[in-house]
C-alpha positions as CSV (number, residue, x, y, z in Angstrom):
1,X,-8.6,31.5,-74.2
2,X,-10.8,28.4,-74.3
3,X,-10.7,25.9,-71.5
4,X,-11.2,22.1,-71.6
5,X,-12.6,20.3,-68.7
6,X,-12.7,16.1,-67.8
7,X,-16.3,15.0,-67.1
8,X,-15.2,14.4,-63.3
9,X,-14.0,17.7,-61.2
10,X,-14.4,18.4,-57.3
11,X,-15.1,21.5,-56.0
12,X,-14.2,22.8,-52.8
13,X,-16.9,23.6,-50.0
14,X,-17.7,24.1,-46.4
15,X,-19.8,21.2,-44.3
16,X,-22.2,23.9,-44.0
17,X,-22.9,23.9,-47.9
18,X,-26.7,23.1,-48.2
19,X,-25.5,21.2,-51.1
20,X,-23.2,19.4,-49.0
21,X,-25.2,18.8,-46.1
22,X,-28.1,17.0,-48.0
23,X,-25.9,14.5,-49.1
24,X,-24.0,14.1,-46.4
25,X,-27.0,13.0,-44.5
26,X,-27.7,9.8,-46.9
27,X,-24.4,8.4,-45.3
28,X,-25.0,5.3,-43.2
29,X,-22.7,6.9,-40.9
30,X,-24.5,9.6,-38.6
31,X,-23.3,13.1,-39.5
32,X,-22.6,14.5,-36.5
33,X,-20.3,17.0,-37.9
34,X,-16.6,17.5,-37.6
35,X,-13.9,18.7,-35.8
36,X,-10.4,19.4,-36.0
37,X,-8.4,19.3,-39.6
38,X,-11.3,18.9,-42.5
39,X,-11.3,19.2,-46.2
40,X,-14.7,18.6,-47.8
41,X,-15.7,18.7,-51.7
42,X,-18.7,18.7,-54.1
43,X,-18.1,16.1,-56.3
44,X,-19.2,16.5,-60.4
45,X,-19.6,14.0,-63.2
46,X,-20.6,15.5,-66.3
47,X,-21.6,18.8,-64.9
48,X,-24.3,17.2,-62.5
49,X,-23.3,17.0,-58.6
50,X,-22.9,13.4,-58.1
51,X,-22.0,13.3,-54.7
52,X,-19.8,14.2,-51.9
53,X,-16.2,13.0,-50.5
54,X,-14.3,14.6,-47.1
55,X,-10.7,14.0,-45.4
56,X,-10.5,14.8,-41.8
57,X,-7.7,14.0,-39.0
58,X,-6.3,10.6,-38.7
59,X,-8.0,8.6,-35.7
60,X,-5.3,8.5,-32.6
61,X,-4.2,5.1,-32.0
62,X,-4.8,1.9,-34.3
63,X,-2.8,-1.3,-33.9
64,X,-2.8,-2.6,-37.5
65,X,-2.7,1.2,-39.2
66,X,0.4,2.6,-37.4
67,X,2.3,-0.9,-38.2
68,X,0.7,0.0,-41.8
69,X,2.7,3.4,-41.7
70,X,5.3,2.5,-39.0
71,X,4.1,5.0,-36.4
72,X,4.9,4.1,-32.9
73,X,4.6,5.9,-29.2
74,X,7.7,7.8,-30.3
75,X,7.2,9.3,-33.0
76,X,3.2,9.6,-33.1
77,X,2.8,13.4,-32.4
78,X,5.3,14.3,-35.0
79,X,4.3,12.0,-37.8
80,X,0.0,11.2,-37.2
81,X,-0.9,14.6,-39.1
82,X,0.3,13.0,-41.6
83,X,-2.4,10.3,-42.9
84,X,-5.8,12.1,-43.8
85,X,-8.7,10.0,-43.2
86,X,-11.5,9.6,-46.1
87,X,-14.1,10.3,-43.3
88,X,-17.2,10.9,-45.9
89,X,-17.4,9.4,-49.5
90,X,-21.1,9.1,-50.6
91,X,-22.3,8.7,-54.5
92,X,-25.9,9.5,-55.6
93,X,-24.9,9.0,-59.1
94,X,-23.0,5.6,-59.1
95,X,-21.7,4.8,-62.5
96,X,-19.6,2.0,-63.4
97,X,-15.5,2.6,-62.6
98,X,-17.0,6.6,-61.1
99,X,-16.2,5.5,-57.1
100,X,-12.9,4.3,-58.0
101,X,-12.0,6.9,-59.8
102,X,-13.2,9.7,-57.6
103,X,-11.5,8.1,-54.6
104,X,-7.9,7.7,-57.1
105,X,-8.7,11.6,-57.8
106,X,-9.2,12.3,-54.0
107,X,-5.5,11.3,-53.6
108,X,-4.2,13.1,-56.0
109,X,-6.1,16.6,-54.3
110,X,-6.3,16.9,-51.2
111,X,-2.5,16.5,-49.8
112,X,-2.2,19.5,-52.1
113,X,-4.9,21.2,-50.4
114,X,-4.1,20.1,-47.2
115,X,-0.2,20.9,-47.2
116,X,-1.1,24.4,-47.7
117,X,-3.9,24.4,-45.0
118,X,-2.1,23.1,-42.3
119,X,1.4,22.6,-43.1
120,X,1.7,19.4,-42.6
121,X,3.2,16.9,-45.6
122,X,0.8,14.0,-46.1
123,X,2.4,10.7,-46.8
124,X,-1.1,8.3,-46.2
125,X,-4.2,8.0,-46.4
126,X,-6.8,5.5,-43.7
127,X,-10.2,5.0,-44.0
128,X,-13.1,3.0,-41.9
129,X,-16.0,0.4,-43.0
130,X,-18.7,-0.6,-41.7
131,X,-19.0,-3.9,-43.4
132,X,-22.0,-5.1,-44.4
133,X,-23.6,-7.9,-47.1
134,X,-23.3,-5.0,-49.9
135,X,-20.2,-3.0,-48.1
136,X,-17.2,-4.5,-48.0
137,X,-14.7,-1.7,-49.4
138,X,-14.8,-2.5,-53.2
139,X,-13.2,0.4,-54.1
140,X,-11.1,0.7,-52.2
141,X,-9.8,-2.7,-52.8
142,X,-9.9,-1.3,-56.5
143,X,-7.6,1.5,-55.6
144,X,-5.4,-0.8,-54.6
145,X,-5.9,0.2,-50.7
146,X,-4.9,-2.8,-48.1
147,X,-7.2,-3.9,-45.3
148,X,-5.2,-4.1,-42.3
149,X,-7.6,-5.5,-40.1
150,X,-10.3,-4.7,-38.1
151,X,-11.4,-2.1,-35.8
152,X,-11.9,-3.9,-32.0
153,X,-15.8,-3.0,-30.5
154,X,-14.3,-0.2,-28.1
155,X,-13.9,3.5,-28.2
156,X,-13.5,6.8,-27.3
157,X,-15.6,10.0,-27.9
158,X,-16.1,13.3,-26.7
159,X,-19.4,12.5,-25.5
160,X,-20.2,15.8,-23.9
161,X,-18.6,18.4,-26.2
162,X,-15.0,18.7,-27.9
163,X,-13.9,20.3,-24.6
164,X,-14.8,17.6,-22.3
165,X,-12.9,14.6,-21.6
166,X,-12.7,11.7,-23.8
167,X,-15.3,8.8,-22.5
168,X,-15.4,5.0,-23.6
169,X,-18.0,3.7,-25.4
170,X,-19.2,0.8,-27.4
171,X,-18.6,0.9,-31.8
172,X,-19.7,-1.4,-34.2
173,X,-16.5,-2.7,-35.6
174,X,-14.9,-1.4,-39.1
175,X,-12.6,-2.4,-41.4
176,X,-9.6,-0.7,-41.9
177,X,-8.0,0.6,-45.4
178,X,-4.8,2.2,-45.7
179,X,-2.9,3.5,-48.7
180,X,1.0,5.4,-49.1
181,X,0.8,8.3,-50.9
182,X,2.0,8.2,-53.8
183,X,5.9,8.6,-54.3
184,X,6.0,7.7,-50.0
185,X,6.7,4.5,-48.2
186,X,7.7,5.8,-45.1
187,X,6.4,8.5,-42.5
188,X,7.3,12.1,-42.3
189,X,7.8,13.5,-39.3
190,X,6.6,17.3,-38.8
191,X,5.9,20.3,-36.3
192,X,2.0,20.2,-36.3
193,X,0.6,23.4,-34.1
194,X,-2.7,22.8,-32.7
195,X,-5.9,25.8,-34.2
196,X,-9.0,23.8,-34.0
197,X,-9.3,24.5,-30.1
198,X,-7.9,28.0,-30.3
199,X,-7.2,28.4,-27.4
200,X,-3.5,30.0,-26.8
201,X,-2.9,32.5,-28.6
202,X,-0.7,30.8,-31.2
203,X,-3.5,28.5,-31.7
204,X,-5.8,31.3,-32.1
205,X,-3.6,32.9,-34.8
206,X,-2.9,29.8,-36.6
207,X,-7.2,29.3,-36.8
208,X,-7.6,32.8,-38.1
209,X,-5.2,32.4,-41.0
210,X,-5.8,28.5,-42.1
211,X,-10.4,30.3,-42.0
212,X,-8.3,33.0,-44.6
213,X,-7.2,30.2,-46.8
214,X,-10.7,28.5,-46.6
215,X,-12.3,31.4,-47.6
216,X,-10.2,31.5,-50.7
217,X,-10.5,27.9,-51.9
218,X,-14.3,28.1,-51.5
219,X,-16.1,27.0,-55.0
220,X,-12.4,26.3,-56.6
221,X,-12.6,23.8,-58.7
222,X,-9.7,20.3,-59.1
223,X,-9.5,18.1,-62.0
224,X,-6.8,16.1,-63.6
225,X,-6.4,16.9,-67.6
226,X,-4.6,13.7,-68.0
227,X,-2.9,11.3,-66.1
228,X,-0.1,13.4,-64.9
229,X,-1.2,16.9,-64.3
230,X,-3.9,18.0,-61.5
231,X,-5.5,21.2,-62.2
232,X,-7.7,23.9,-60.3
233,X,-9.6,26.7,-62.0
234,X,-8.6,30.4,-60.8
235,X,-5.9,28.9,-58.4
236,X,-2.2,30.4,-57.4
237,X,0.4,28.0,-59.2
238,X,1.2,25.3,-56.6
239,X,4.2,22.8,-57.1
240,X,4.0,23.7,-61.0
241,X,1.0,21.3,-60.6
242,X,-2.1,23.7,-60.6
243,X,-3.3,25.6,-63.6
244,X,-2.3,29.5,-63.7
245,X,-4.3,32.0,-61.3
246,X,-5.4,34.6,-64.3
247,X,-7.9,32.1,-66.0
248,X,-11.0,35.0,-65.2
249,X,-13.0,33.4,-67.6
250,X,-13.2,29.7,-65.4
251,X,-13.5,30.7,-61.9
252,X,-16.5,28.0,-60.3
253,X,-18.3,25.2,-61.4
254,X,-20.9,27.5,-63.2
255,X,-18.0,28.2,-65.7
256,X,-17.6,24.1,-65.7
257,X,-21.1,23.4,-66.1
258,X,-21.6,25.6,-69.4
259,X,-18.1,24.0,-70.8
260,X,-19.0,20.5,-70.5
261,X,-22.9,21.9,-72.0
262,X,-20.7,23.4,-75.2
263,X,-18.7,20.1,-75.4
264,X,-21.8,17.6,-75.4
265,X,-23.3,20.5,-77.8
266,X,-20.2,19.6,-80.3
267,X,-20.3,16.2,-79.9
């Protein structure tokens, strides 16, 4: 079989990828790592890494994002799991149209990826800016995202350690984007089960299986063929939406690489 690959694909990887990590670190945010739910990817346009993009948990409370999704005191611990927040996107190969469409691509992957992680349906998406003369959420705005408002200049953080209690602090204000899945305009509500603490044992079950799941998505690669269908490489069918899991002969980006090499070869 011969395979045929888009020019802009993500593959899957830890936060501890080398590859990862030295791109990471050109953020202007400090990377000071992550915790809880967390998805990361390699991103690749025309079979050179171009840059990195991560969702992680949604932030607890924010006035103009829950009236975004219509989350309220009632129904927050049932429905917050929901909304992934773009937490990292950095290019290091910034060509015209490439954020927006990495970011439109992002969409598209991760729920998918993070459904089967975690369990929990995703119906949004959040993200935080930290504006500046050159920064003001382009892309976003090219996604067709809304800004909602404005993070206020107060905080919380674990300051000593994920175990310790929350402490208030002083942040440099953001701007907030929000964005419905696709296909969604109103929250879901779900039965989210803590793993990132591990603590209980149900917690510490739950972590061992979802590090399982990791291990088997690590260097998978996502694409779209065309506008309707997302792909990955060597991937058990999902939602009819991902490619066939006997495709031996595509199985990492390696297998990418040499197939966009062949097609600029042709061309």
């Amino acid at each position: 079989m011969t395979h045929t690959f888009p020019d802009l694909v993500f593959e899957f990887c830890s936060r501890e990828d080398r590859r990862y990590k030295k791109v990471r670190d050109l953020h202007y945010v400090e990377n000071k790592g992550a915790h809880a739910q967390q998805v990361h990817f390699l991103i690749w346009y025309e079979g050179t890494m171009a840059g990195v993009i991560s969702g992680g948990s949604a932030a607890y409370a924010v006035a103009s994002r829950d009236i975004f999704f219509g989350i309220t005191r009632e129904n927050r611990e049932r429905v917050l799991n929901g909304v992934i927040d773009n937490t990292v996107f950095r290019l290091v190969n910034n060509e015209p149209n490439l954020a927006t469409r990495v970011i439109a691509l992002w969409r598209k992957v991760i729920p998918l990826v993070w459904e089967d992680l975690y369990g929990v349906p995703v119906f949004g998406f959040e993200t935080f800016v930290v504006e500046e003369d050159h920064r003001k959420g382009s892309l976003y705005k090219a996604d067709n995202w809304t800004l909602v408002g404005e993070t206020s200049g107060n905080g919380k953080s674990h300051e000593n350690g994920l175990t310790e209690a929350l402490t208030r602090k002083t942040v440099v204000p953001k701007l907030i984007f929000c964005k419905w899945r696709d296909g969604f305009s109103a929250p879901v509500e779900s039965d989210y089960v803590s793993s990132w603490k591990g603590k209980t044992p149900e917690e510490k079950q739950r972590g061992k299986a979802i590090a399982e799941r990791r291990k088997h998505y690590m260097g998978k690669v996502f694409y779209i063929r065309n506008s309707h269908t997302l792909n990955s490489v060597s991937f058990t069918p999902r939602r009819n939406v991902l490619l066939a899991a006997n495709h031996d002969h595509v199985s990492s980006m390696a297998a990418v690489q040499a197939a966009l090499v062949a097609k600029r070869r042709e061309t």
